[in-house]
C-alpha positions in Angstrom: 29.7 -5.7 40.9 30.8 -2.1 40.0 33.8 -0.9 42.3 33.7 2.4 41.3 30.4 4.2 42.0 29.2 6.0 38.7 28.8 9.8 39.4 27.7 13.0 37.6 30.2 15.1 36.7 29.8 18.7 36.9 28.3 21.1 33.7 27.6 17.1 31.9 25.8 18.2 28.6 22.2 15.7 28.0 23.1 12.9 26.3 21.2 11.8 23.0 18.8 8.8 24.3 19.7 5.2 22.6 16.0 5.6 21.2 17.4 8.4 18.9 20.3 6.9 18.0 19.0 4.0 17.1 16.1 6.0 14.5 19.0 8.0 13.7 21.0 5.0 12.0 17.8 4.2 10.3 17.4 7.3 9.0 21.2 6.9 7.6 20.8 3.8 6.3 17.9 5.4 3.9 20.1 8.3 2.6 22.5 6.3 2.2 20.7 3.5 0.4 19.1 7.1 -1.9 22.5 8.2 -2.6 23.6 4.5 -4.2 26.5 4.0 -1.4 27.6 0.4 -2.3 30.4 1.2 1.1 29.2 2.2 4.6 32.0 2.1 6.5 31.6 2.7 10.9 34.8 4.5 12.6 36.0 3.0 15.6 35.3 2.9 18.4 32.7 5.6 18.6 30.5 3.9 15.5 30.6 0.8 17.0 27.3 0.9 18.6 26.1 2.4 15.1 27.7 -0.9 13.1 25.7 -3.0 16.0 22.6 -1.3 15.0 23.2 -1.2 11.2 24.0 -4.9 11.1 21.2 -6.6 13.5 18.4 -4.6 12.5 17.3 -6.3 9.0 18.7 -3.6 7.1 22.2 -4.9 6.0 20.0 -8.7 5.3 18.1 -6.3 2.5 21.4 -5.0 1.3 23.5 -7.9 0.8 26.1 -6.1 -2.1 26.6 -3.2 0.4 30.1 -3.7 1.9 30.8 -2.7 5.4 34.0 -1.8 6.7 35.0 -0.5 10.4 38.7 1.0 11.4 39.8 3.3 13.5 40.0 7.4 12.1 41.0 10.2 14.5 42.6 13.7 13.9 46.1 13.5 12.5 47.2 15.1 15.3 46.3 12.0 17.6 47.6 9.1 15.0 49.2 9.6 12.0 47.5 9.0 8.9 49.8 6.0 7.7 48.5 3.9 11.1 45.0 4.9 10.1 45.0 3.8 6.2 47.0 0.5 7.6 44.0 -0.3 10.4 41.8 -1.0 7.6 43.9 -3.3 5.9 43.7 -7.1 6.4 47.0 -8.7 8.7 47.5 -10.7 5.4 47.5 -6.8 3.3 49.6 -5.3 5.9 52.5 -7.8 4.8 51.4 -8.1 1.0 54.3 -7.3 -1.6 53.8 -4.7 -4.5 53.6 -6.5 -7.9 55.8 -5.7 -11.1 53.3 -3.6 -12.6 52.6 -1.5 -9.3 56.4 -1.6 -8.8 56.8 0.1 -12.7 53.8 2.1 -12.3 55.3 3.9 -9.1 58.6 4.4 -10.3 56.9 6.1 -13.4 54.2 8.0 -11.1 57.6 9.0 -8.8 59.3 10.6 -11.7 56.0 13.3 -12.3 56.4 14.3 -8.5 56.8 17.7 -7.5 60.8 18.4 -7.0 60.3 19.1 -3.3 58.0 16.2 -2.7 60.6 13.5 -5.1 63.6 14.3 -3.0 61.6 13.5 0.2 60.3 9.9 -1.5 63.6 9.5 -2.4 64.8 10.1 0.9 62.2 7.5 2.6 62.8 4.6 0.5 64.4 3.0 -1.6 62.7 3.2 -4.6 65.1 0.7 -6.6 64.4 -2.1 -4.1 60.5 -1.8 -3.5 60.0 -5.5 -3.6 62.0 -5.3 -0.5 59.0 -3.8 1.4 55.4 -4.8 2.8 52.6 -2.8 1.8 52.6 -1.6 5.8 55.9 -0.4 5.4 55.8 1.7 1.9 52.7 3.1 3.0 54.6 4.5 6.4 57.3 5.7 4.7 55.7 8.2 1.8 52.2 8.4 3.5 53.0 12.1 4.6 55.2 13.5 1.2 53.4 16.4 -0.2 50.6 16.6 2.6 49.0 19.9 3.6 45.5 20.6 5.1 44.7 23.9 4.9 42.6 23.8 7.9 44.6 22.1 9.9 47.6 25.3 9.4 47.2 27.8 12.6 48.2 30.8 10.0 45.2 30.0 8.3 42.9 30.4 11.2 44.6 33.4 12.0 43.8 34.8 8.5 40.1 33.6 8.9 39.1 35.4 11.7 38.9 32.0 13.6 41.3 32.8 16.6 43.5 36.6 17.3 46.9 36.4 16.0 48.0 36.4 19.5 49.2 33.0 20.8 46.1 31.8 21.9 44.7 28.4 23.2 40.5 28.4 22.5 40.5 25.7 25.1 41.5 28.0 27.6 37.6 29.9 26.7 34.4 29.8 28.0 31.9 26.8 27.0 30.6 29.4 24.3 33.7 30.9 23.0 35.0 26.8 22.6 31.4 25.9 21.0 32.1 29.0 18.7 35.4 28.3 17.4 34.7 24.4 17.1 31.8 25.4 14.5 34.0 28.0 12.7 36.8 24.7 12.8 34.2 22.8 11.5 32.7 25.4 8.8 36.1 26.1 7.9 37.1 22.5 7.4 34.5 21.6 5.1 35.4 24.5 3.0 38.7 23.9 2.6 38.8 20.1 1.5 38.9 20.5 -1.6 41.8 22.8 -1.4 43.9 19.7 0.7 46.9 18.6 -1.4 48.5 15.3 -0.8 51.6 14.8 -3.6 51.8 11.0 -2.4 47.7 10.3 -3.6 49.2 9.0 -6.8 51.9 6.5 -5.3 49.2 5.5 -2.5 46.3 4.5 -5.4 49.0 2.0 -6.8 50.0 0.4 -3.6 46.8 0.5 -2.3 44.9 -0.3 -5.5 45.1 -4.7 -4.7 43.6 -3.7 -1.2 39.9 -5.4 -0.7 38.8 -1.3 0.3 40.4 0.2 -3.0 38.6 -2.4 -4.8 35.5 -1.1 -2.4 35.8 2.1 -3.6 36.0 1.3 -7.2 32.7 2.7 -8.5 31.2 2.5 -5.0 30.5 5.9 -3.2 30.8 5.9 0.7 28.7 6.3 3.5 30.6 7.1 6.9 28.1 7.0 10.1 29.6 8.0 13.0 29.0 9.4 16.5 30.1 13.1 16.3 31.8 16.0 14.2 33.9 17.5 16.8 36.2 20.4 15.1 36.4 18.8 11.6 39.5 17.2 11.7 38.8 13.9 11.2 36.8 15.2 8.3 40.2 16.1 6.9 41.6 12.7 7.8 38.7 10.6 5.9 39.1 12.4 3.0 42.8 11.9 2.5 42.7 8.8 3.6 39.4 7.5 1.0 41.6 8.9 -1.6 44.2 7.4 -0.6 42.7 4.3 -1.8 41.2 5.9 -5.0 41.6 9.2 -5.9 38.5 9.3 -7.2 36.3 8.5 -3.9 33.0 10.0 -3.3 32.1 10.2 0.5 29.1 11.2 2.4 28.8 11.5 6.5 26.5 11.2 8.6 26.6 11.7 12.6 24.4 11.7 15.5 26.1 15.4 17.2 27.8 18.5 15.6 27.7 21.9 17.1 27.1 23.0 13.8 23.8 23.0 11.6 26.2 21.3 8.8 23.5 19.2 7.3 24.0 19.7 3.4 27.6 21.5 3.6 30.2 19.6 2.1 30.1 16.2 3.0 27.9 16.4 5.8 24.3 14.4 4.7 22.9 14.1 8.2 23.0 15.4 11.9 21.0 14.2 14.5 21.6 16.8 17.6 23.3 20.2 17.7 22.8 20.4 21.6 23.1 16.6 22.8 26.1 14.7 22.8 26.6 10.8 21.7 25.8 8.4 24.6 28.7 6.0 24.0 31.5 8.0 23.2 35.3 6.7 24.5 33.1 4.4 26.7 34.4 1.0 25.7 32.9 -0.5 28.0 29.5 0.5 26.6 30.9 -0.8 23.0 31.9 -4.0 24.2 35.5 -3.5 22.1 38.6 -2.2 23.4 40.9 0.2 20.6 43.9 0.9 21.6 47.1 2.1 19.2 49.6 -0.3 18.5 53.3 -0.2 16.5 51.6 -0.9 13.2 48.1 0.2 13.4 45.3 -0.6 16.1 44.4 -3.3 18.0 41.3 -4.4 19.1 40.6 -6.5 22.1 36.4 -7.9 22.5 35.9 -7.5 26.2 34.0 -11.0 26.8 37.5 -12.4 24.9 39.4 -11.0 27.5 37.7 -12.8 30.2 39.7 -15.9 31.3 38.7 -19.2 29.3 37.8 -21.3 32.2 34.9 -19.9 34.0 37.6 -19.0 37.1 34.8 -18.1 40.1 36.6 -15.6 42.3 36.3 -17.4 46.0 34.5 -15.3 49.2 38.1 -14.6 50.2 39.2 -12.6 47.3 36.4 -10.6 47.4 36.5 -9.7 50.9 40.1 -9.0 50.3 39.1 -6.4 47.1 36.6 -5.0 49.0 38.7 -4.0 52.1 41.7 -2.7 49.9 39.1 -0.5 47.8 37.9 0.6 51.5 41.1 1.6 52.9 42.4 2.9 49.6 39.4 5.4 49.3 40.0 6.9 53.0 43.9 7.3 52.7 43.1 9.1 49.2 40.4 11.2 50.3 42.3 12.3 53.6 45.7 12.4 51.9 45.3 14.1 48.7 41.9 16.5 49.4 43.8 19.5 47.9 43.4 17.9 44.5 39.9 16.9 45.0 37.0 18.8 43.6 33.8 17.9 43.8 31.9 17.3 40.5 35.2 17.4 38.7 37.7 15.3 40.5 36.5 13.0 43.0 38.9 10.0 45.1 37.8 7.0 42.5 39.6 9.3 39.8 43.1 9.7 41.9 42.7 5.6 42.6 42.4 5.1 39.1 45.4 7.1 38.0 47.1 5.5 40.9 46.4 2.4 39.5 47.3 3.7 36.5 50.9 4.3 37.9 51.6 0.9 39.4 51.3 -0.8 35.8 52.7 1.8 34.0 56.3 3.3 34.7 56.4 5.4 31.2 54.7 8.7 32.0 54.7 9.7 28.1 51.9 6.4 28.1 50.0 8.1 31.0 50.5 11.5 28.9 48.9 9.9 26.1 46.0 8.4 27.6 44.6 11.7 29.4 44.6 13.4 25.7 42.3 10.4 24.9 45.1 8.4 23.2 44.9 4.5 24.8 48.5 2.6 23.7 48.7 -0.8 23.7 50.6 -2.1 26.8 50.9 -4.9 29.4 48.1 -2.7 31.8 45.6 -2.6 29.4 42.9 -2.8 32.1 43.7 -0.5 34.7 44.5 2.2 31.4 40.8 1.1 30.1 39.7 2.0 33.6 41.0 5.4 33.7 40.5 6.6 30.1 36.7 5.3 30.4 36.0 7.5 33.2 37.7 10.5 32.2 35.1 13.5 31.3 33.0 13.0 28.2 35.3 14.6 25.3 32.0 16.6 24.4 31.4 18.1 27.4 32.1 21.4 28.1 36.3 22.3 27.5 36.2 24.4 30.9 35.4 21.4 33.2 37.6 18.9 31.0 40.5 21.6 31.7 40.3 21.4 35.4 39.7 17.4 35.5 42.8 17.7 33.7 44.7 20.3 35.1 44.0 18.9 38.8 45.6 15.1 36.9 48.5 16.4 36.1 49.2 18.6 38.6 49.3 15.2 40.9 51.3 13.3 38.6 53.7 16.5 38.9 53.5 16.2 42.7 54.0 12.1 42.4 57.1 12.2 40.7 58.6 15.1 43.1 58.2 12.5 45.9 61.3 11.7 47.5 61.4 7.6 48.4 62.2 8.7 52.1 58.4 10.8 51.3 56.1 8.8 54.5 53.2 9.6 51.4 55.6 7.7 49.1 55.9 4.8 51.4 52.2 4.9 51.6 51.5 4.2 48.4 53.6 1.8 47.8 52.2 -0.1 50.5 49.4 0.0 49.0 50.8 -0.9 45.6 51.9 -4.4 47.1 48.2 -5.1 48.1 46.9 -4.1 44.6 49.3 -6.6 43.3 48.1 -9.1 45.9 44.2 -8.2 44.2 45.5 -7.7 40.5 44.2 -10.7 39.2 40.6 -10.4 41.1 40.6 -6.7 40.6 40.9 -6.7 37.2 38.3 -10.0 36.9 35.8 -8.3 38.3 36.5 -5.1 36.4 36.2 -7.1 33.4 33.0 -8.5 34.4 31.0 -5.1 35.4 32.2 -3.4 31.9 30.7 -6.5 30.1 27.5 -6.4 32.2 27.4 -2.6 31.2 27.8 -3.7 27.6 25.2 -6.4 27.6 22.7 -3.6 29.2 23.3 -1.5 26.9 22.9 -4.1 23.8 19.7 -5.8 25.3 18.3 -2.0 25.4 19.3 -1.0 21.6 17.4 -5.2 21.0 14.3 -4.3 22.2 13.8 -0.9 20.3 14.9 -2.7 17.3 11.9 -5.4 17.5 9.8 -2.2 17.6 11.3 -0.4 15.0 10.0 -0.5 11.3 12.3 -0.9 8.6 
């Protein structure tokens, strides 16, 4: 059973069809298998689905030597790059120990730093006591000495032409102004790369070099499928991090949207749509895995997993008693709170969401992070899931997005004004005792439509794979 009724949000772009992205992967399996990539490696969570396709369609039984690796990569400016390299390390890496040699080599690589970039290492860590550390640790504390991305510095675009040199947001444009400056950002970015410089690359191939993806990437070029090319940041992010690992990496992508017709520029093998957008995207419960960030890295949490063990059956009681709370909660919002509604953009389901969202969570820098599409691990994992999954499509058109989450935030600002003497404040803490008297069933029964989604969506990409030739 789905409590919240799917809708169609306003100005959606057409999404690509699961028939296309399944010939898509197909097709990147073949250039990559042309190019000699030993490594294909799936970004999480968006190339799940991809990974899924990849692995059950006969093509990875043909390729037995290729190595496949999946970890979560997003723009710097969501995660920082020490989290990303760590999520693809092993648990057993993350707490591995430098050896003497690496230990001699990086004390002799330190030395050749830039002054600058030396004082700041020195500065971090100790570099006399480096047996001291985990691999986890070194690698967050020198991960970011000596790193600049050209296309990533707002001076730059100014120079370029890519936004006035007045303080400017390009969110704030029109659908076509955005769609303009993400495929300067994205032209701009695969310029550029080359020109990134990262003093720590040297000290980051010894630690990382006993890793099982340095040795990977020894000899072995790369090929990254993955759902979208946005603005070309996480461009930036895979190349520092690959060389990270070996400063020597050679990397391909290919994806199923960019604005851009990028096919052939820089790294950039493949793209499958300019207009449509990826099908699955921040829709975990279409990818069957939950990523959210943790302290170290990422976790990852499989939805059937997260099921109870025992088959618990939820009795006729409980579901009468979810039922009527959904009913009375959806009147109270829609009557109460009308002034933030918008039809097409913000509907009642949204505000009971992010009310939910508000009775687990009491840090509103969480909250914060989630609507800028950044899930954090915490105790309300499912009623965060709930809300992020529902949010706008990150591809669709920036003006709509704004005003989903303009009219968000201008509730939460309006929630936390509340006095406790508010009658509205009351309210809803009436009604946060019955959610907590539901919890349990609530969040059961969410579990149990997102995996229904998922298996839907898995028994769809089976049957075009029995019909697709290798």
């Amino acid at each position: 059973m789905d409590i919240y009724p799917a809708i169609a949000r306003k100005g959606s772009i057409p999404r690509i069809g699961v028939k296309d992205v399944v010939a898509a992967v197909f097709l990147m399996a073949s250039k990559a298998k042309e190019a000699g990539c030993g490594v294909i490696f799936f970004p999480k969570a968006g190339g799940l689905p991809l990974k899924y396709i990849y692995e059950h369609s006969g093509i990875g039984v043909k390729d037995l030597e290729v190595k496949i690796f999946s970890s979560k990569i997003t723009a710097s400016s969501k995660s920082s790059i020490s989290k990303q390299i760590c999520a693809i390390l092993s648990r057993a890496e993350r707490k591995q120990h430098l050896t003497k040699k690496q230990i001699d080599d990086f004390n002799k690589t330190a030395v050749e730093l830039p002054l600058a970039s030396r004082k700041k290492l020195i500065k971090s860590i100790d570099i006399g006591h480096l047996e001291q550390f985990n691999l986890c640790e070194i690698v967050s504390k020198i991960c970011d000495i000596g790193l600049y991305v050209p296309s990533e510095d707002r001076g730059n675009w100014v120079k370029a032409g890519i936004i006035p040199e007045v303080t400017h947001s390009p969110e704030n444009d029109s659908y076509e102004q955005f769609q303009n400056f993400r495929k300067k950002m994205i032209a701009y970015s695969l310029d550029r790369m080359p020109d990134i410089v990262h003093d720590a690359r040297p000290l980051l191939n010894i630690v990382l070099s006993r890793t099982n993806f340095g040795h990977a990437l020894y000899k072995n070029k790369v090929y990254v499928m993955d759902e979208a090319i946005s603005r070309g940041r996480t461009l930036n992010v895979l190349e520092i991090i690959f060389k990270a690992f070996n400063k020597d990496a050679i990397w391909n992508i290919g994806v199923l949207f960019c604005p851009l017709n990028a096919t052939g520029r820089g790294n950039v093998d493949f793209v499958s749509s300019q207009n449509n957008i990826p099908p699955f995207s921040n829709r975990f419960d279409l990818m069957g895995e939950i990523v959210v960030e943790s302290d170290i890295a990422f976790s990852s949490y499989d939805i059937a997993k997260l099921l109870p063990y025992r088959n618990k059956a939820i009795s006729q009681l409980n579901h009468r008693q979810v039922i009527e709370y959904f009913n009375d909660i959806r009147k109270y919002v829609f009557h109460t709170f009308s002034e933030f509604l918008e039809s097409g953009v913000l509907d009642e389901n949204d505000l009971i969401r992010l009310i939910h969202f508000i009775f687990v969570c009491d840090e509103m820098t969480i909250i914060d992070r989630c609507i800028d599409l950044n899930p954090t691990q915490f105790p309300g994992l499912i009623e965060e899931v709930s809300f992020y999954i529902n949010m706008p499509h990150p591809f669709d058109p920036m003006p709509i997005r704004k005003r989903y989450k303009d009219g968000i935030i201008r509730f939460l600002e309006y929630y936390k004004k509340m006095s406790l003497r508010n009658p509205i404040k009351n309210e809803i803490q009436r009604f946060r005792k019955k959610f907590y008297s539901i919890k349990k069933y609530y969040e059961l029964l969410e579990l149990h439509s997102w995996l229904k989604r998922y298996q839907d969506a898995k028994s769809m990409i089976d049957s075009l794979l029995k019909h697709q030739k290798l």
